[in-house]
Each structure stands twice: as structure tokens, then as C-alpha cells.
N, C-alpha and C positions, 0 to 999 in steps of 0.2 A: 263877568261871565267866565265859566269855566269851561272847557273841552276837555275831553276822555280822547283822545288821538290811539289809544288800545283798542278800541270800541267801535270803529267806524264800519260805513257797512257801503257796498255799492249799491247803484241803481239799479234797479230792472231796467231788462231792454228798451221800455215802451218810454220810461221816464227818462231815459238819457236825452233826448230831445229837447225838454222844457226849458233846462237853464240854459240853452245857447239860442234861443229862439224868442224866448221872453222882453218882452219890451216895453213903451210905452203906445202904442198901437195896438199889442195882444199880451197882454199879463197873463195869460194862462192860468190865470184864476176863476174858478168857478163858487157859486152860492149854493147852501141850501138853506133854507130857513122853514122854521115850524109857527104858527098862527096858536094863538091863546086864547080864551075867552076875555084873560082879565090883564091889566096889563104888566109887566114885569117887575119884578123886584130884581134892581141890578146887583146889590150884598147878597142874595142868595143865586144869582146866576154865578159870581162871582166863585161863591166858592164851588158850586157843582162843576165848574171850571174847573178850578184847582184838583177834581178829588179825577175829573176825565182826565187831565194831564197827567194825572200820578196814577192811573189806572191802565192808559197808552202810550207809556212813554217815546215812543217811537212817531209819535203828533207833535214834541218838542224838540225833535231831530233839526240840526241845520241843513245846508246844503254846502258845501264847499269845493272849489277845483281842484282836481289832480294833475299828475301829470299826463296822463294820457282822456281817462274820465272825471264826471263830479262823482262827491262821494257825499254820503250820509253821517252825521256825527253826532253823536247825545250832546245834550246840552241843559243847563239847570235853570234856561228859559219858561214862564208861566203867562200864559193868553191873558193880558187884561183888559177886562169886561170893558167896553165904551158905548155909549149914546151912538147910534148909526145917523153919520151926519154928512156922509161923502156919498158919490155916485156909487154903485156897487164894482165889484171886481176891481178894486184898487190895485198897483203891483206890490206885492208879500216878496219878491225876489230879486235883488241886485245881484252884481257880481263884485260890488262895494260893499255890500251890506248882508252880513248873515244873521241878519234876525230869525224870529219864528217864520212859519212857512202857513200857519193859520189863523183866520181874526174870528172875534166870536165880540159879536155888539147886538144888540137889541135897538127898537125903535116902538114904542107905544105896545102894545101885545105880542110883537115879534121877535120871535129871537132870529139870529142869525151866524151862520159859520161860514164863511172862505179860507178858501185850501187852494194853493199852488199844486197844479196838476203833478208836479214832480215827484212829490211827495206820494199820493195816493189818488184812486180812485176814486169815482162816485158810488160804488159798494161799497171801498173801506171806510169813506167819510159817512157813510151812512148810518154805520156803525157805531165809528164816534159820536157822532150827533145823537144818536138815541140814546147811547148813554150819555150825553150829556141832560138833555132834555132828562129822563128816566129821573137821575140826581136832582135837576132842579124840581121835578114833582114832587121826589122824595119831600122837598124843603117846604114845599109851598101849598101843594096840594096831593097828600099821600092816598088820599082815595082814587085819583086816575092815575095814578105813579103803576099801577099793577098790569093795566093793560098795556103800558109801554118796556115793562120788565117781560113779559109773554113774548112782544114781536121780539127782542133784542136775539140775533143770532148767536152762535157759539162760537164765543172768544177767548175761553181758556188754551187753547194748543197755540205756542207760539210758531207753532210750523205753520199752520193756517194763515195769522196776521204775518205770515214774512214771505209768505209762496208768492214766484214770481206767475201771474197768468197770463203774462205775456208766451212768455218761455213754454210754457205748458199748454196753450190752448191755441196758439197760431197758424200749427197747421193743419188746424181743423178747413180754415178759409182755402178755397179753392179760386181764383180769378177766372172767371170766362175767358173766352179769346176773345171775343165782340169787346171787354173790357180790357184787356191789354192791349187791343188794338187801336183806341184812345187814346193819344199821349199826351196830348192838351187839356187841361183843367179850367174849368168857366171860372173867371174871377170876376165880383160881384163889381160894377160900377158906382160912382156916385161919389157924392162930396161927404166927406168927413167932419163929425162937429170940431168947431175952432177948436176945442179943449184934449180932443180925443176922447170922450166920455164914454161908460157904454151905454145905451141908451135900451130900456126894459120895457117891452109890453105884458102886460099882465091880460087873464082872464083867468075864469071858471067855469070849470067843467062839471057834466054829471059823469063820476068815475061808471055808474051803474050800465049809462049810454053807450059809454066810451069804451066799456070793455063787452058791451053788445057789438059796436061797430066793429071792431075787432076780430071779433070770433066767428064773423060774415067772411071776413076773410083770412082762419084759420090763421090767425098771428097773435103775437103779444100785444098785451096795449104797446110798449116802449117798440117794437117793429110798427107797430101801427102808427104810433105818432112820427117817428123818422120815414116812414113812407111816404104821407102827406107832406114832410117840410121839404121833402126831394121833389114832390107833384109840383108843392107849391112855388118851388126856384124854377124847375123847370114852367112853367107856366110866364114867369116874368124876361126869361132869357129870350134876346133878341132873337128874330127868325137867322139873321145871319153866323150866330153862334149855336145854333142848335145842334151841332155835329161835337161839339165839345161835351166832356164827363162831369156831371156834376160830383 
């Protein structure tokens, strides 16, 4: 492995938090995964891999300490492709260990990508991911490769892929006083699997419904689905903690 120590870059605000907070309890890793008809060809995820790595090089970044922050560092690291055979949200991040910061394994039809929060967001992995996916259509099936080169945002300006939107858009948020006058945060009770695993519910939805429910009450789907999971905590918290913020 090689480092560029000329090259390094810092974190946004928002991601300085991740590596000192990360653990075996909260990896700070999150999933996105795409659904196929057919099942996957790992030689061609493989290399749509390859050509997303060499297309974002800033998805091959490490993470390393400084002396006062962590810092961001290129690296001639490459995601390879594996069989998804562990819980989801593995930890991607030691402070023994500076490997990549993103995994990309499939399972039967599904492909999948985890990303260490420190790294990026769930827009910027969004972005990866579609070009990744976008690549491996190219490979496999170039007839629906076109409607995923249409959604892919614009990624040519490297000011865009590096703007900090922490920095830029935080103080948009206002806090109520009712809300700062909550000091106590509700933390969730209950026992822990022996393993610390995450453990995943799945469903499905009609996106059609769901952005009808939505527009009932003048919000986005993604306000609308974080409303409901705030209803839905608040609904299971004891009557004696109910004075607490979720």
C-alpha cells in the first residue's frame, strides 16, 4: 500500500465524529443495496468496481489520525467483490487498521455497498452506487444501463463531490426553546444480541401510497418516513420517560 501524505485532505465538520465514536456496538456503517431480476455476475461486478474506484477516487480515501483531527488520505486500495456472508454493517473502521472505508459484495440478485459514515453521506453513496450499478448494466445488461445513466446526478465539478454541507447548510436549522429545554435524551432499553449483530427488518412498500401519504401531510416521503419512526419510539417509551427528547 502506498500513501500520498502531499494529498491529504480533512474532514467535514459532521464526519469528525465517526472515527472517535465507532465501535463494536455502533460501526457507523450504513447499507445500500440494489435488487436485480437475475442474479449476479461477480467478474462483472468486479470490475464495474474497478472502473467506480478509478472514476471516485476519493471512495478509496483512508482515514487516519492527526494530531489534533483525522484526516483523509489517497490510497491505491480497490473494493473486492465478495459473496455477502456476514450480518450487515460490519465495522470498515479501526484506529489499528486503515483499510478501505467501503465494501461492495452481492448475495443471489443483490448487490450491495457499505460505507463508513465518515467518509460520506447517504447522497454521496448514492451517487457511487449508481455508478456503480449504471457500470455493471453496462456489462451485463446494456438495454436498462440507459435509465440508470438518466437518474445519475452531476459529477463532473470536483467542487460539488468536495463541498462541505455541513458547513453550508447548518444554519439553516433553528432549535425551538421547548427543544432546548430538554436536556435528557430517551435511550432505548433492552438486551443486546450475545454477538452485537445488527439485526434487519425488511418490508415493502407501494412507493405510489407512500408518497400519497405524504403529500396528506405536505412533506417529503424521507420527512414522512422519519416522522412515523419518531411516532413510532415515542409510542413504545415508558409513561415515566415521556418528558424525555427523542
Amino acid at each position: 500500500m502506498k500513501y500520498n501524505r502531499k494529498k491529504w485532505s480533512s474532514l467535514d465538520n459532521a464526519a469528525r465524529v465517526y472515527p472517535a465514536l465507532a465501535g463494536r456496538s455502533a460501526t457507523r456503517v450504513f447499507r445500500l443495496y440494489c435488487q436485480l431480476s437475475q442474479k449476479v455476475d461477480p467478474a462483472a461486478l468486479q470490475r464495474a468496481a474497478d472502473r467506480a474506484a478509478a472514476d471516485f477516487p476519493e471512495f478509496t480515501n483512508t482515514i487516519r489520525p492527526g494530531m489534533f483531527w483525522f484526516y483523509r488520505e489517497p490510497s491505491s486500495l480497490r473494493p473486492l467483490v465478495h459473496e455477502d456472508a456476514l450480518p450487515p454493517c460490519q465495522s470498515l473502521y479501526t484506529g489499528k487498521k486503515h483499510g478501505l472505508l467501503i465494501d461492495v459484495s452481492y448475495f443471489r440478485n443483490r448487490i450491495n455497498l457499505e460505507v463508513f459514515h465518515a467518509l460520506t453521506d447517504g447522497l454521496g453513496a448514492s451517487v457511487f452506487f449508481r455508478a456503480l450499478i449504471t457500470y455493471y448494466l453496462a456489462l451485463t445488461d446494456p438495454e436498462t444501463q440507459a435509465e440508470f445513466f438518466a437518474a445519475l446526478p452531476e459529477i463532473e465539478s470536483k467542487k460539488n463531490r468536495e463541498a462541505d454541507a455541513f458547513r453550508d447548510h447548518s444554519g439553516q436549522f433553528k432549535p425551538t426553546s421547548s427543544f432546548l429545554d430538554r436536556k435528557t435524551a430517551y435511550h432505548f432499553q433492552g438486551k443486546r444480541v450475545a454477538d452485537r449483530r445488527q439485526l434487519v427488518t425488511e418490508c415493502q412498500l407501494s412507493v405510489a401510497r407512500v408518497r400519497a401519504a405524504a403529500a396528506q401531510y405536505d412533506a417529503t416521503v424521507t420527512a414522512y418516513l422519519a416522522a412515523l419512526l419518531l411516532v413510532s419510539i415515542r409510542e413504545t417509551i415508558p409513561a415515566k420517560a415521556r418528558n424525555r427528547t427523542v
